[in-house]
C-alpha positions as CSV (number, residue, x, y, z in Angstrom):
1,X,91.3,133.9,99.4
2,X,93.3,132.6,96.8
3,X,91.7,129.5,95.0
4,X,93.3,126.3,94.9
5,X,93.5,123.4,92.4
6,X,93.6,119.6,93.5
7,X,95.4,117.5,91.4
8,X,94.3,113.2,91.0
9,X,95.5,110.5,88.7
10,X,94.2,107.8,87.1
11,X,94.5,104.5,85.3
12,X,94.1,105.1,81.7
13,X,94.1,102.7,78.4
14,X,94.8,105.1,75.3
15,X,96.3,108.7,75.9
16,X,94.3,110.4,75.5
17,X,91.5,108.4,77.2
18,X,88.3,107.9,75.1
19,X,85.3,109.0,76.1
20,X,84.3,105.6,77.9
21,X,87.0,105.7,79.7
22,X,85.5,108.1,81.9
23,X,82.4,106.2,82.8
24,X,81.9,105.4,86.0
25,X,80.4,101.5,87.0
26,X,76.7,103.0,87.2
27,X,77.0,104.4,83.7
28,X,78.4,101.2,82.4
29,X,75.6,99.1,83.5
30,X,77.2,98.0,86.1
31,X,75.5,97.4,89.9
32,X,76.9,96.8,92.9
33,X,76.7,93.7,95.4
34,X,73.2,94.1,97.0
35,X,74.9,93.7,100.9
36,X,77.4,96.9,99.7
37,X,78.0,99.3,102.2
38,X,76.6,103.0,101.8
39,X,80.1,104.1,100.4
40,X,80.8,101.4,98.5
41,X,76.9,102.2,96.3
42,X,77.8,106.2,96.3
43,X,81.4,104.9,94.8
44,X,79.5,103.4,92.0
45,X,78.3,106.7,90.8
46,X,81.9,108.2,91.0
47,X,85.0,107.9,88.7
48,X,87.8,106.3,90.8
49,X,91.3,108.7,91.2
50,X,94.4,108.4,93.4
51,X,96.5,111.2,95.0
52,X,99.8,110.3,93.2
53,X,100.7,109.4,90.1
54,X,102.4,106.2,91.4
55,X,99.2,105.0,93.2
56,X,97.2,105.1,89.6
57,X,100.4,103.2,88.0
58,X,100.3,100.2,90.8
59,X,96.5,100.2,89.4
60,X,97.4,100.4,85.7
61,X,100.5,97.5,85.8
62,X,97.6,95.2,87.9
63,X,95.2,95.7,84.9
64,X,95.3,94.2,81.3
65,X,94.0,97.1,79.6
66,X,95.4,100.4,81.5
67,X,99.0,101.7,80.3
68,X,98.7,104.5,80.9
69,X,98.5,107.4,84.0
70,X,96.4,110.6,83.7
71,X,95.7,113.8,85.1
72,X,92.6,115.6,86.4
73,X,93.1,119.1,87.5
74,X,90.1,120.2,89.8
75,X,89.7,124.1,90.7
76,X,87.9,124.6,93.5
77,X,84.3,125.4,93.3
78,X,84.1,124.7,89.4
79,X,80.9,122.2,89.9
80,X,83.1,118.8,90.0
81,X,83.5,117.7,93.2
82,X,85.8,114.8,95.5
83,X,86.0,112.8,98.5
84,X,88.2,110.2,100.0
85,X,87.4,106.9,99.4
86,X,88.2,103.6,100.4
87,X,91.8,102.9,100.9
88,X,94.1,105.7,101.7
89,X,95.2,107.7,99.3
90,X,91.9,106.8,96.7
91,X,89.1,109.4,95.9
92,X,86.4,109.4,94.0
93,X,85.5,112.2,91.9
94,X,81.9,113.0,91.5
């Protein structure tokens, strides 16, 4: 069986993005509403990608800080894994 790669974008302030940039909300202190549903609490652990780069640029041109978009290039079974999340189209990579 032939391995395959899935490709996800994301919003990104400097190219390339700096190291904090790939924090997710848990590892920046952050913590979620208490009432937050199961997915929403596992999202907080995750870094947040989209499935095109024109999804991650609608997030970028709605921030102050992102101006840029950037690729993640995830072989399968390399130890990084994603799900859907959310809204269509948004995963989070774990």
């Amino acid at each position: 069986m032939e391995a395959t790669t899935k490709r996800l974008y994301r919003a990104a302030e400097r190219y390339p993005p700096r190291d904090r940039e790939y924090r997710t909300p848990a590892a920046q202190g952050r913590q979620p509403r208490p009432d937050a549903p199961e997915q929403e609490r596992r999202s907080w652990d995750a870094l947040s990608a989209w499935d095109t780069p024109e999804a991650a640029m609608r997030i970028a041109r709605g921030s102050r800080s992102a101006r840029y978009v950037v690729s993640f290039d995830i072989p399968d079974n390399c130890g990084v894994t994603y799900e859907p999340s959310g809204e269509p189209g948004h995963f989070d990579i774990l």
